[in-house]
PDBQT receptor file of N, H, CA, C and O in Angstrom, charges set to zero:
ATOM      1  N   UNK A   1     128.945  57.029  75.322  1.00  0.00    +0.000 N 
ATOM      2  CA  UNK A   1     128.233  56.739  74.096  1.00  0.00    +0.000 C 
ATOM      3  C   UNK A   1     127.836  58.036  73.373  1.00  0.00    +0.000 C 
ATOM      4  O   UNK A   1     128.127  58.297  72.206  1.00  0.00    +0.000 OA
ATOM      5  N   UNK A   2     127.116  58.836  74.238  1.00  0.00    +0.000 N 
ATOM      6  H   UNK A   2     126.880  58.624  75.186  1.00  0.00    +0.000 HD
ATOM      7  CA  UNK A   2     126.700  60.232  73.197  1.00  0.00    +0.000 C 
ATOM      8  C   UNK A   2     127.978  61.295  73.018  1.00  0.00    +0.000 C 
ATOM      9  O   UNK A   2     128.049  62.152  72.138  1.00  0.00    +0.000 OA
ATOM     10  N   UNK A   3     128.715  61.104  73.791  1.00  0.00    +0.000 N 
ATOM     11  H   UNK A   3     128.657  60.407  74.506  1.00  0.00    +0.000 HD
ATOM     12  CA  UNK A   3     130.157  61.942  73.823  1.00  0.00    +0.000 C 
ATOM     13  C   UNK A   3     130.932  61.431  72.453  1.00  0.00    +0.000 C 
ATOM     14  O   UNK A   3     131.699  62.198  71.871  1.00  0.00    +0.000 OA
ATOM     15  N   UNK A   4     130.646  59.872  71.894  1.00  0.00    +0.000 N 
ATOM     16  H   UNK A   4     130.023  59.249  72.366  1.00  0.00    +0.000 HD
ATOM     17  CA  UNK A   4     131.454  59.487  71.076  1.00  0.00    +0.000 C 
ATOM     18  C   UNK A   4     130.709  59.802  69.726  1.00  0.00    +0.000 C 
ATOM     19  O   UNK A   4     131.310  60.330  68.790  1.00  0.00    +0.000 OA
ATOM     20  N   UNK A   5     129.183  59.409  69.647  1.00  0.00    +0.000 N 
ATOM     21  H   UNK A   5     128.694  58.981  70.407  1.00  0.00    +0.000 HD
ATOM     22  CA  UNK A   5     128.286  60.741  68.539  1.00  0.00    +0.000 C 
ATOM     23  C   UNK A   5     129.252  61.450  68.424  1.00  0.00    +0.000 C 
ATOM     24  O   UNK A   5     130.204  61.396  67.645  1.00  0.00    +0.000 OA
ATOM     25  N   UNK A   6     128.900  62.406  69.540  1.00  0.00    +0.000 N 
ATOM     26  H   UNK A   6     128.127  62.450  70.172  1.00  0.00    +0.000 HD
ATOM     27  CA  UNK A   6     128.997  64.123  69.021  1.00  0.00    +0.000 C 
ATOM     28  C   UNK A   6     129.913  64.029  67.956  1.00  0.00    +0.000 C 
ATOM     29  O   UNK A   6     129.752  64.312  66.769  1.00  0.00    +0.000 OA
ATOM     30  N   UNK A   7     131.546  63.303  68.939  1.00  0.00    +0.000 N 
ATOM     31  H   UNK A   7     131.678  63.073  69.904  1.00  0.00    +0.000 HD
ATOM     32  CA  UNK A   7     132.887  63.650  68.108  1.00  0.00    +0.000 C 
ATOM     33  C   UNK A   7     132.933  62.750  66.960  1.00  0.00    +0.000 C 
ATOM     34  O   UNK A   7     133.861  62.956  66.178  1.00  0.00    +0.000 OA
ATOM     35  N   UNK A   8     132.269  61.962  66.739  1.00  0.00    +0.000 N 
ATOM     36  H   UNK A   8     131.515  61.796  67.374  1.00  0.00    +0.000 HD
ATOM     37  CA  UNK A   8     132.481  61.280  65.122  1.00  0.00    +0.000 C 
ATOM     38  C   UNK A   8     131.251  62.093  64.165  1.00  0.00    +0.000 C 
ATOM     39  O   UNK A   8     130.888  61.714  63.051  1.00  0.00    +0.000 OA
ATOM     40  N   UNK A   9     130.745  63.249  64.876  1.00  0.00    +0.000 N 
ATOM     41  H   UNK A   9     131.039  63.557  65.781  1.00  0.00    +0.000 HD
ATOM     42  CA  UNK A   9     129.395  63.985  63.724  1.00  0.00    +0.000 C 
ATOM     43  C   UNK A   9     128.345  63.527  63.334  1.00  0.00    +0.000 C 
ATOM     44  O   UNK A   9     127.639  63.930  62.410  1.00  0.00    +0.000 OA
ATOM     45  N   UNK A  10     128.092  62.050  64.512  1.00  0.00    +0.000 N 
ATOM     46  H   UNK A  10     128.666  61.723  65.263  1.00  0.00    +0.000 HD
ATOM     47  CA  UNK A  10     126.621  60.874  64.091  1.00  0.00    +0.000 C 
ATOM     48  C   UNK A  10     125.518  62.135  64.993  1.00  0.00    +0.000 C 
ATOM     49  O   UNK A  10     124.338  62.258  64.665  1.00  0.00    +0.000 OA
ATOM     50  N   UNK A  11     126.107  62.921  66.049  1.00  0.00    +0.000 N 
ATOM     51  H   UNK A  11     127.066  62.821  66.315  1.00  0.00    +0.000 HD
ATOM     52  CA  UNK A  11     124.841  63.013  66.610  1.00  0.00    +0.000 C 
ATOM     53  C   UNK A  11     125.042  64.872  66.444  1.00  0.00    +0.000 C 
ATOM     54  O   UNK A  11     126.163  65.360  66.586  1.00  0.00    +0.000 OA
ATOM     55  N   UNK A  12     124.047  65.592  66.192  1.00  0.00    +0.000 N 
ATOM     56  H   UNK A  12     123.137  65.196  66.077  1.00  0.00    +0.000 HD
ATOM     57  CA  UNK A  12     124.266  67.308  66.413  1.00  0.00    +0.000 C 
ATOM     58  C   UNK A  12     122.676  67.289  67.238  1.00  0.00    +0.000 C 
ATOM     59  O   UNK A  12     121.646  66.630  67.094  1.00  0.00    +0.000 OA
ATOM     60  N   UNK A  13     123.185  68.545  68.288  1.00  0.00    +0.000 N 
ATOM     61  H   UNK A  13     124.022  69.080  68.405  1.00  0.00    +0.000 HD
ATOM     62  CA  UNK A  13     122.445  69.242  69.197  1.00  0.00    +0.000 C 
ATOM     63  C   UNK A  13     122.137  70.370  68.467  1.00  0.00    +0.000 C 
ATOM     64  O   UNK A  13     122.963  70.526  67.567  1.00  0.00    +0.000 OA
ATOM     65  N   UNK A  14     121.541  70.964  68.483  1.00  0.00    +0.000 N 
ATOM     66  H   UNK A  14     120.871  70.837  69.214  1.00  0.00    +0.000 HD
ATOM     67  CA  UNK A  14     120.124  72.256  67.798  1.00  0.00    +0.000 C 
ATOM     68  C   UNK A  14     120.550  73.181  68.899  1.00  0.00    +0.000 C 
ATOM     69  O   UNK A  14     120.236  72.551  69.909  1.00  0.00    +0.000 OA
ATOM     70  N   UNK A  15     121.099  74.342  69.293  1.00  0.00    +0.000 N 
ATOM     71  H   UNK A  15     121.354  74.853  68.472  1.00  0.00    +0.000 HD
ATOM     72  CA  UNK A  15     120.792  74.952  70.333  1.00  0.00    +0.000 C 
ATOM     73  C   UNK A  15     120.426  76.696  69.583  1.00  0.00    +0.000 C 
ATOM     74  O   UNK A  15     121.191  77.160  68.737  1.00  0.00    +0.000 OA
ATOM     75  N   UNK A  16     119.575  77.225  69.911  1.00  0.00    +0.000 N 
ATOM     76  H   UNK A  16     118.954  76.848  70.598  1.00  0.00    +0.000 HD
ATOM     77  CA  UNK A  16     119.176  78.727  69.499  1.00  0.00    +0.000 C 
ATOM     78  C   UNK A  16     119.471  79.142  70.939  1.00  0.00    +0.000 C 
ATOM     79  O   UNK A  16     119.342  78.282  71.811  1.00  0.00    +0.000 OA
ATOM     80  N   UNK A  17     119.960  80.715  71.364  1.00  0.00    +0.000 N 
ATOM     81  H   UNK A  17     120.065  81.413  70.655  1.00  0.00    +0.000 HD
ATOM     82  CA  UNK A  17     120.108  81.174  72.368  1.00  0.00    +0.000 C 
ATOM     83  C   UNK A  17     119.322  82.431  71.724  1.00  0.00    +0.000 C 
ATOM     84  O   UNK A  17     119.312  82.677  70.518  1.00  0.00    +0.000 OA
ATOM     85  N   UNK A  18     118.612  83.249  72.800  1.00  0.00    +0.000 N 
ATOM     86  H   UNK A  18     118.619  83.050  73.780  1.00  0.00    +0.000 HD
ATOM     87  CA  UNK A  18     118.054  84.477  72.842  1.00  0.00    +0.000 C 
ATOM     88  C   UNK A  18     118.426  85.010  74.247  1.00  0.00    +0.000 C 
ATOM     89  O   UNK A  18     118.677  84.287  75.211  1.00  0.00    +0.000 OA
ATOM     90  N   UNK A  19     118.430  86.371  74.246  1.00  0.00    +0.000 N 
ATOM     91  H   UNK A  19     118.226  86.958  73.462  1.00  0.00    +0.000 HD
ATOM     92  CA  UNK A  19     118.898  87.424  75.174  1.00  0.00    +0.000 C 
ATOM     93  C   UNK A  19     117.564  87.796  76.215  1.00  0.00    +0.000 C 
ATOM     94  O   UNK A  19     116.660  88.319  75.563  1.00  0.00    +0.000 OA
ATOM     95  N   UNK A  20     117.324  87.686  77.290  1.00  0.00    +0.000 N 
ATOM     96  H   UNK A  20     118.058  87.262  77.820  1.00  0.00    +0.000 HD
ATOM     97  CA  UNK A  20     116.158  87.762  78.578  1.00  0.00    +0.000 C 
ATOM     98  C   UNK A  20     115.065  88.717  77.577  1.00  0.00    +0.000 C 
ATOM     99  O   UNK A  20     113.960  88.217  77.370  1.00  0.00    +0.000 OA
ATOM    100  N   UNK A  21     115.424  90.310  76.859  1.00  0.00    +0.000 N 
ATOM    101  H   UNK A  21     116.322  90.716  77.027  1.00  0.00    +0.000 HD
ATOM    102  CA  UNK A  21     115.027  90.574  76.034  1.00  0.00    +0.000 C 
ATOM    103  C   UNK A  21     114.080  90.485  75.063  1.00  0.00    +0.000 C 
ATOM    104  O   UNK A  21     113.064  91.122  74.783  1.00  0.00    +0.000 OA
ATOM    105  N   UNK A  22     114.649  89.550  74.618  1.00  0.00    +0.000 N 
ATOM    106  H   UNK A  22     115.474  89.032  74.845  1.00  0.00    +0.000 HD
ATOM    107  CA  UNK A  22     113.659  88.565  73.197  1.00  0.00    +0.000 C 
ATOM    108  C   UNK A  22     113.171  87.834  73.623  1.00  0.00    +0.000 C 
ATOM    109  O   UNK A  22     112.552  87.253  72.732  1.00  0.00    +0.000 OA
ATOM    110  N   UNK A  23     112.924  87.195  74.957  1.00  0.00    +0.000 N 
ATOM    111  H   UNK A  23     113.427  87.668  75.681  1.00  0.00    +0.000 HD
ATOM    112  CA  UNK A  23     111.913  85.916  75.388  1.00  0.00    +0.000 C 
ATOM    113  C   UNK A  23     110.776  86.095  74.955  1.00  0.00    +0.000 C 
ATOM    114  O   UNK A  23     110.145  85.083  75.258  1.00  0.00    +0.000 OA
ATOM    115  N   UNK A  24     109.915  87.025  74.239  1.00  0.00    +0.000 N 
ATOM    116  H   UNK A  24     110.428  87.848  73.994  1.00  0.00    +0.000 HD
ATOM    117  CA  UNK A  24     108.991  86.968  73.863  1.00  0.00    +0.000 C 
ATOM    118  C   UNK A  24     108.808  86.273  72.047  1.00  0.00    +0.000 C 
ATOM    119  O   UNK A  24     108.067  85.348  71.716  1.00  0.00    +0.000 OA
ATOM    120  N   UNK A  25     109.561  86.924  71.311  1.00  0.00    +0.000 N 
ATOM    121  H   UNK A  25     110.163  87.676  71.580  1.00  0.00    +0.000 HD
ATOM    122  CA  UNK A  25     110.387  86.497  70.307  1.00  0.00    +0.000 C 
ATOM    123  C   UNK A  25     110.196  84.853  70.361  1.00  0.00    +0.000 C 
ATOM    124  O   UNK A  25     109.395  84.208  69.685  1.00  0.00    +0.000 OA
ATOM    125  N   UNK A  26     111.255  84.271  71.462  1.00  0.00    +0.000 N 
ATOM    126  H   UNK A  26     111.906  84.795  72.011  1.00  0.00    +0.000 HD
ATOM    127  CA  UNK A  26     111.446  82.838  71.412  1.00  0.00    +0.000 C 
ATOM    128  C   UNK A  26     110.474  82.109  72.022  1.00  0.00    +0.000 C 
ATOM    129  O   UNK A  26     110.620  80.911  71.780  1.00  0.00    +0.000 OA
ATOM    130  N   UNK A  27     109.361  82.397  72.851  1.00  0.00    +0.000 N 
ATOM    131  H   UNK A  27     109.243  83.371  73.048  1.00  0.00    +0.000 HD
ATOM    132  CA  UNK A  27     108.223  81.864  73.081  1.00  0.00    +0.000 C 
ATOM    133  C   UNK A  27     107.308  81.656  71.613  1.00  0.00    +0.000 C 
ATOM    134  O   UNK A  27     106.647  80.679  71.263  1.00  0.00    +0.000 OA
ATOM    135  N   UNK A  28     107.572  83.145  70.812  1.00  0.00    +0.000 N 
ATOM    136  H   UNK A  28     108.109  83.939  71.096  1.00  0.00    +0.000 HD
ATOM    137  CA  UNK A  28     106.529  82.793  69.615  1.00  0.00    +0.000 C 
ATOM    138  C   UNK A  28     107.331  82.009  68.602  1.00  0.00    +0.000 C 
ATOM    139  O   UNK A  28     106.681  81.434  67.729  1.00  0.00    +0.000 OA
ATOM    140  N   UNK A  29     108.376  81.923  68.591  1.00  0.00    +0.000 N 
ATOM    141  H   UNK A  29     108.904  82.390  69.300  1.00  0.00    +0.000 HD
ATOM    142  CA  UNK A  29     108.874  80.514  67.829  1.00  0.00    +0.000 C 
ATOM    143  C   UNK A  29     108.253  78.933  68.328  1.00  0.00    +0.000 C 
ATOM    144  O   UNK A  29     107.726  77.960  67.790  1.00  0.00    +0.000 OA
ATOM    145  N   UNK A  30     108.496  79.179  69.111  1.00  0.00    +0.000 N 
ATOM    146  H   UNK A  30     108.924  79.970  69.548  1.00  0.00    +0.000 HD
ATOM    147  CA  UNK A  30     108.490  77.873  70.342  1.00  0.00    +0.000 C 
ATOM    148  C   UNK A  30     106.679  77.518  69.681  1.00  0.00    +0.000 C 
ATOM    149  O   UNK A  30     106.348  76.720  68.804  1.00  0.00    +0.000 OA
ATOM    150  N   UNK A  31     106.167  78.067  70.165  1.00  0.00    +0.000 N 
ATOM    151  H   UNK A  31     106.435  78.716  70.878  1.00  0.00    +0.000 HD
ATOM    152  CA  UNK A  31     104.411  78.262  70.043  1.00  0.00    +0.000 C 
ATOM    153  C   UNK A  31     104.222  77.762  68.303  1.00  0.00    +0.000 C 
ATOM    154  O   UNK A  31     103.540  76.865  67.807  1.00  0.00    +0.000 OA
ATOM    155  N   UNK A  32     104.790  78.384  67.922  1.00  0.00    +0.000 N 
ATOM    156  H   UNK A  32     105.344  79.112  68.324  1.00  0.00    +0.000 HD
ATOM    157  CA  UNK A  32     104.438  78.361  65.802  1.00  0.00    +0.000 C 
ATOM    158  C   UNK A  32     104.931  76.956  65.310  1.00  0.00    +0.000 C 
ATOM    159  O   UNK A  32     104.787  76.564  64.152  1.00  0.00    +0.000 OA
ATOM    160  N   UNK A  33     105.632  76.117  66.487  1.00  0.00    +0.000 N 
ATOM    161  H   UNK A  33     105.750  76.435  67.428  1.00  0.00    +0.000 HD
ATOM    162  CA  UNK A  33     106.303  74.333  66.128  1.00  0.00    +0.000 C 
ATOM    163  C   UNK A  33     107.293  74.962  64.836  1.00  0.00    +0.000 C 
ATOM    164  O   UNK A  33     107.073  74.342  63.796  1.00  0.00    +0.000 OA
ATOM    165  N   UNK A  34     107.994  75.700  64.732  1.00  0.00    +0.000 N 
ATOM    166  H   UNK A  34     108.173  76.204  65.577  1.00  0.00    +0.000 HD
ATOM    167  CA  UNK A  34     109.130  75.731  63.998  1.00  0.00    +0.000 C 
ATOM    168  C   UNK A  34     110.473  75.674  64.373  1.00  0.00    +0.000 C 
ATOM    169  O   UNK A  34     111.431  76.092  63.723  1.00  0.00    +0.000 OA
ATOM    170  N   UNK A  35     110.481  75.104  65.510  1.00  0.00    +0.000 N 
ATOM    171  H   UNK A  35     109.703  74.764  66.038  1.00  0.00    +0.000 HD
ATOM    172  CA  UNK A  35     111.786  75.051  66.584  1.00  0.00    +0.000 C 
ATOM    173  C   UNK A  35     112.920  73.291  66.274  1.00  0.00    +0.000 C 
ATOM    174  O   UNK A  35     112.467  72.299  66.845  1.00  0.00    +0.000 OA
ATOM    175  N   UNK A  36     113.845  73.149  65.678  1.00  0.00    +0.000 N 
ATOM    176  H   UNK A  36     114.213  73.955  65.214  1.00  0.00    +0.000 HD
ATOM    177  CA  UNK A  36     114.405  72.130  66.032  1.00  0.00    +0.000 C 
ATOM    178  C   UNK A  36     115.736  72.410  66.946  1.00  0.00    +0.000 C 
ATOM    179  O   UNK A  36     116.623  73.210  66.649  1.00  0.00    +0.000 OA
ATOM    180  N   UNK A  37     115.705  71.797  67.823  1.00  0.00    +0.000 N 
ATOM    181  H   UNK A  37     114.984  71.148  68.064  1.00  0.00    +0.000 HD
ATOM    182  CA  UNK A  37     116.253  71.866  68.931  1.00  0.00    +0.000 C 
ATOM    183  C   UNK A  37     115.734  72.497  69.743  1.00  0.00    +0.000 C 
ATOM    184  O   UNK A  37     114.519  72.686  69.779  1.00  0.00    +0.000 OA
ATOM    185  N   UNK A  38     116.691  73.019  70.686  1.00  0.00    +0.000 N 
ATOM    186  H   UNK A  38     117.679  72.865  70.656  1.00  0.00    +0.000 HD
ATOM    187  CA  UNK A  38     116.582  73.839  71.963  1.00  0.00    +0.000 C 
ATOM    188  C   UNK A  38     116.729  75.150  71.697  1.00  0.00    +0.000 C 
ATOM    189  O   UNK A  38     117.646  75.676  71.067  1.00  0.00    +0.000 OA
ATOM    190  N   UNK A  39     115.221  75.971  72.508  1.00  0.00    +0.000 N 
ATOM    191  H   UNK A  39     114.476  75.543  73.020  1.00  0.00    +0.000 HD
ATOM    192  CA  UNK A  39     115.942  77.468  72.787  1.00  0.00    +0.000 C 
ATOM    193  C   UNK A  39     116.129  77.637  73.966  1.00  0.00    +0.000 C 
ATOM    194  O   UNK A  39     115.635  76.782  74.702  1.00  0.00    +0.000 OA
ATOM    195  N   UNK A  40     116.795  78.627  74.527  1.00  0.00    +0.000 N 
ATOM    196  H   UNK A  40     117.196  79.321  73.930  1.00  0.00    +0.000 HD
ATOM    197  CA  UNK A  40     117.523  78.873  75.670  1.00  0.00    +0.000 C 
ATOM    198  C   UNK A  40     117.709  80.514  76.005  1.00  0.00    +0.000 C 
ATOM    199  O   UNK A  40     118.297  81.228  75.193  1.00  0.00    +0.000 OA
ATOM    200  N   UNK A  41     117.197  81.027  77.187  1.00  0.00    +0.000 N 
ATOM    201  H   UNK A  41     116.719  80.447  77.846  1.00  0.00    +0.000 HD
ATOM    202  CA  UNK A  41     117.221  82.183  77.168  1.00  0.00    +0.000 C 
ATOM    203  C   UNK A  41     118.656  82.269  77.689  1.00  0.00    +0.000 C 
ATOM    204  O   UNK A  41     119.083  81.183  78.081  1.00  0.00    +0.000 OA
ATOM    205  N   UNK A  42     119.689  83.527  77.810  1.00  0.00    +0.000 N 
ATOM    206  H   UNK A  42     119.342  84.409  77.492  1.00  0.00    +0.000 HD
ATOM    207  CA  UNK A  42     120.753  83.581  78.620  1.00  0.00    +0.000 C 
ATOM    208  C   UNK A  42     120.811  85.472  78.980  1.00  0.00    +0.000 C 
ATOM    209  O   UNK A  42     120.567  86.472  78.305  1.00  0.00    +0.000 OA
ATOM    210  N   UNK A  43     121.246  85.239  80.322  1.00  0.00    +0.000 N 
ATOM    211  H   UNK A  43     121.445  84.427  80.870  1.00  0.00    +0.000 HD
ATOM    212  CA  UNK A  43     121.147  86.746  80.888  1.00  0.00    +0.000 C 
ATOM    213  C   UNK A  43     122.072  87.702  79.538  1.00  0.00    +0.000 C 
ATOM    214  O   UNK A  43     122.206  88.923  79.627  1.00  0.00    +0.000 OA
TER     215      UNK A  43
């Protein structure tokens, strides 16, 4: 069901990635409620 979203464009995922780095950065997004979707730190 959500696999068939994605590929007909009914459903989009939000993803922001930040670098271990900037976790501070993406905490104060996170904190200020200006976030749609997901952030995600990655090594």
């Amino acid at each position: 069901m959500v696999a068939d979203l994605l590929a007909r464009n009914k459903l989009v995922i939000k993803v922001q990635t930040f670098p271990f780095h900037r976790a501070a950065e993406a905490y104060q997004i996170s904190q200020a409620g200006h976030v749609r979707g997901k952030l995600v730190l990655v090594p």
